[in-house]
C-alpha positions, 0 to 999 in steps of 0.5 A: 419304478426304480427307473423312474427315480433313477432318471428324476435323480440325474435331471435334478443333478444335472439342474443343479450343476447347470445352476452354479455355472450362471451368475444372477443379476448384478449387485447396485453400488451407489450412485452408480447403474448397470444394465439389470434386465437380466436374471442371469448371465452365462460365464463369461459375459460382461457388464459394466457400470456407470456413474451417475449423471454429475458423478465421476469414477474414484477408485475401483473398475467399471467393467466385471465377467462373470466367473465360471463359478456363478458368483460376481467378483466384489464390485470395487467402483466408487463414484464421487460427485464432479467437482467445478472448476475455481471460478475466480478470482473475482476483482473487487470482491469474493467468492463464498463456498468451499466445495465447488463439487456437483449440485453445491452452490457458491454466492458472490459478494463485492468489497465497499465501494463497488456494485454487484452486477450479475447473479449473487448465486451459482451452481456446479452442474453435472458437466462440471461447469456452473449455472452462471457465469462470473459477475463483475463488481464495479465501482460506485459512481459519485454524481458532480458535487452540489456547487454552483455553476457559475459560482467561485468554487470551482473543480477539476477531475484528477483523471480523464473523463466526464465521470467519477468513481469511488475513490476518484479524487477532485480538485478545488479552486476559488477564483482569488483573491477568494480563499479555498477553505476545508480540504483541497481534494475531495474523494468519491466514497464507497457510499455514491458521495463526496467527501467534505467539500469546501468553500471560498471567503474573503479573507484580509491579513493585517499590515506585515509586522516589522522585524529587528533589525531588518526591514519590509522590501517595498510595502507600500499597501494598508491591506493585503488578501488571501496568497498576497505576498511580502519579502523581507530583508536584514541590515548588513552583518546581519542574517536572514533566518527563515524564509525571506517571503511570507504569504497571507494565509486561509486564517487572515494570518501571515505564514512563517516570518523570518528574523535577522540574526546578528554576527558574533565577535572573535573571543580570542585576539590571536590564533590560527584557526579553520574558517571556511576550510583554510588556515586563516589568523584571526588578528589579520582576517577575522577582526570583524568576526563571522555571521550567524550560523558560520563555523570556525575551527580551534586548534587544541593540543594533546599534551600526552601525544604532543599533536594537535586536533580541532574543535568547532565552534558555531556563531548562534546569533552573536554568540560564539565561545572557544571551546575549553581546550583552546589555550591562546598565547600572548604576542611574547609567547609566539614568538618563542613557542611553536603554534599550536596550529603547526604542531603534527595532527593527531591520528583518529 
């Protein structure tokens, strides 16, 4: 009987030494397998893990071995899901989503004044490429505007081709001596039409009014139309002051006339002055005075230095004063005292 027991007892502790020297079936980790089709595994043997399809290694090792004490090592391996390239940019619109990870979806959407041509919706697959490709966002397209084929209004693309897309631009004409009234150019919008687009009238401007002392270069017609043009012109020692041709204008009215501006007299009878950058005396070349818009330049004196600086005075139409500073002499006092003119000029 004790042999009996005796050989029982060494069995169930040579079982039990046996027992601690194999591993049991690997834990699971998330979103991960390992091949479990065993119960136990001897020291020594190997498994490795796998990520999921649409998932990818983060940290940790793959591949464990069995210890010789039967028990697996911690299983570090952490997969996270596969991330999708950025599929953009996309021209003309934008791209909507944050997380361009496995099974995530990301939509498309374009700016005012393009189409979305392609899918609005994509998804990350577990390759790491997305379900569909790109779309394009083209621009809308303006059919002709509603004008007559053979009427005055007329038009031109500004850009090669026989068609318009948004933000193309036209360009109008009337067929004179028809006026273009509105804008000139019209835009194709984001909404398939064309803004404002204008007409074409008649329009008359009245006989060109008359100015002082000045007169009409061969007026001769009673009426005149849209773009008509006259010129005009000063008598002598007067000047023109504007442009010299006004244009019958959209509003039956004539654009900017000119006036004629009158010259100004000398206000002093002797003195050596600047006109036109030289030293001229007004008693010898300055009698008849200087046209409108000319300057002249006084000689002043500083009395604390004892030098002379200039002051300029501008002809305003017939109007032309000498500046406070300008002392002019009598015919006795040139001939004793030196010129203001002549004295040495003062430093700036």
């Amino acid at each position: 009987m004790f042999r009996v027991l005796l050989v029982l007892w060494i069995v169930s502790l040579t079982h039990t030494v046996l027992a601690q020297w194999v591993c049991p079936s690997p834990p699971e980790i998330p979103l991960a397998t390992v091949d479990r089709s065993k119960e136990e595994y001897s020291p020594g043997e190997e498994i490795t893990y796998r990520c999921n399809s649409g998932y990818v290694p983060q940290t940790g090792a793959r591949s464990y071995t069995c210890p010789s004490t039967g028990r697996w090592p911690i299983i570090t391996l952490r997969c996270t899901p596969r991330k999708c390239y950025y599929p953009g940019p996309l021209k003309n619109g934008n791209i909507h989503g944050v997380d361009f990870s496995y099974q995530n979806a990301i939509s498309f959407s374009c700016e005012p004044g393009y189409i979305l041509h392609g899918t609005n919706t994509s998804h990350c697959l577990a390759n790491g490429q997305w379900s569909k490709k790109l779309p394009e966002c083209r621009p809308v397209m303006c059919p002709s505007p509603p004008i007559s084929e053979f009427g005055a209004l007329s038009y031109r693309r500004l850009k090669p081709g026989n068609i318009s897309f948004f933000q193309d631009e036209i360009k109008f004409e009337c067929l004179l001596p028809l006026a273009l009234i509105g804008p000139e150019k019209a835009r194709c919008l984001a909404t398939g039409i064309w803004s404002k687009i204008p007409e074409c009238r008649k329009v008359e401007c009245p006989y060109p009014p008359e100015i002082e002392n000045g007169f009409l270069n061969f007026a001769l017609r009673r009426t005149y139309q849209y773009k008509d043009s006259v010129s005009y012109g000063c008598n002598p020692t007067y000047v023109l002051d504007g442009p010299s041709e006004s244009t019958c204008e959209e509003t039956g009215n004539w654009s900017l006339i000119p006036t004629c501006k009158a010259p100004c007299k000398m206000p002093v009878q002797r003195a050596t002055v600047l006109y036109n950058q030289q030293r001229v005396k007004v008693q010898d070349h300055l009698k008849g005075g200087i046209q409108h818009a000319e300057t002249i330049w006084f000689f002043c004196k500083n009395k604390d230095q004892h030098c002379s600086y200039t002051v300029p005075s501008q002809c305003i139409d017939g109007s032309l004063t000498a500046p406070a500073c300008f002392k002019e002499r009598g015919w006795l006092a040139s001939l004793i005292k030196t010129d203001v003119a002549d004295m040495t000029p003062c430093e700036n």
